[in-house]
C-alpha positions as CSV (number, residue, x, y, z in Angstrom):
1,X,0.0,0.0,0.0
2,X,2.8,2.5,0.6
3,X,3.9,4.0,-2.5
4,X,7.6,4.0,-1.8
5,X,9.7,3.1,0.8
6,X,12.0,5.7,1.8
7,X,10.1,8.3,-0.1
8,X,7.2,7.5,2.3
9,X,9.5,8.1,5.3
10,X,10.9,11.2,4.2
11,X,8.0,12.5,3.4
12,X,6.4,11.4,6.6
13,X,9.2,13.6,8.2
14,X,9.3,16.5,5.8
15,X,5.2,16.4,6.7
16,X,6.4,16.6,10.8
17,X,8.4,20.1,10.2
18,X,5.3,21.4,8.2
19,X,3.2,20.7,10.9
20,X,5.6,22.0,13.6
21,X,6.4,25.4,11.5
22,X,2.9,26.1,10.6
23,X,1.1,24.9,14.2
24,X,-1.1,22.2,12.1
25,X,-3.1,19.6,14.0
26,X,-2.0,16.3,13.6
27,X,-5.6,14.9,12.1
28,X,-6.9,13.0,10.8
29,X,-4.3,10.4,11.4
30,X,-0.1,9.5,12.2
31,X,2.0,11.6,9.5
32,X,3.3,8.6,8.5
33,X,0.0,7.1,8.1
34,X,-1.2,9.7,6.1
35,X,1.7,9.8,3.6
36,X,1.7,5.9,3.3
37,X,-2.1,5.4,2.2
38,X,-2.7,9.1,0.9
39,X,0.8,9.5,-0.5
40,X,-0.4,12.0,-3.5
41,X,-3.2,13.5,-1.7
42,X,-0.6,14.6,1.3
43,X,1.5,16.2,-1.4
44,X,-1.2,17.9,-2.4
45,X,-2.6,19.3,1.1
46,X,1.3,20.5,2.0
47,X,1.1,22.4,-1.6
48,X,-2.0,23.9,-0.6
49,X,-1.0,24.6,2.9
50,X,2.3,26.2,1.9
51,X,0.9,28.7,-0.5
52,X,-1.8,29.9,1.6
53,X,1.0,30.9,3.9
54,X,2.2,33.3,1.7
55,X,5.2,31.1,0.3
56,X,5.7,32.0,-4.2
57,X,6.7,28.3,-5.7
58,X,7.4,30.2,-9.2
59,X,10.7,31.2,-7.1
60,X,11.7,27.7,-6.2
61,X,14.5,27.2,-3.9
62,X,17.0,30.4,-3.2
63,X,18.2,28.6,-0.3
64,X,18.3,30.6,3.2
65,X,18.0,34.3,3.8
66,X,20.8,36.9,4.6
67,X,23.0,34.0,3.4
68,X,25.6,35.0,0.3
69,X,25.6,32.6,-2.4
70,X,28.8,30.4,-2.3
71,X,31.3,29.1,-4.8
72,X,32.0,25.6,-5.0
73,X,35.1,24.1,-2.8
74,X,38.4,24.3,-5.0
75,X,40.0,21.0,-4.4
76,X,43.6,20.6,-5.7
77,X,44.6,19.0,-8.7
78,X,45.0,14.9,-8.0
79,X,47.6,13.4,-10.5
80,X,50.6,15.5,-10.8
81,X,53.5,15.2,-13.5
């Protein structure tokens, strides 16, 4: 019944820190339970939930706020001559 393993799970958890954030009940059942049997529709509600607090998904992820974007590490070369 659960439409994938870890991706249940993590949603499951993902689910907890939206509920935390936001203050949302925990109804009608266990996150887990809900992303398990109701996999889509649970997507779905957190969609919902998200943008009617104010969050714009046409700007994606910009990663925290006040943070500077960041190069990549420079590593140094591996094989010398």
């Amino acid at each position: 019944m659960c439409s994938g393993g870890w991706q249940c799970l993590l949603s499951c958890v993902y689910r907890k820190k939206l509920r935390s954030k936001f203050g949302l009940p925990k109804e009608p059942c266990a996150d887990c339970c809900v992303h398990c049997c109701f996999g889509p529709l649970a997507l779905c509600q957190e969609y919902v939930e998200l943008k009617h607090s104010g969050l714009d998904h046409s700007k994606g992820w910009v990663g925290p706020p006040n943070c500077p974007p960041t190069a990549p590490p420079q590593f140094p070369p591996l094989m010398y001559r």
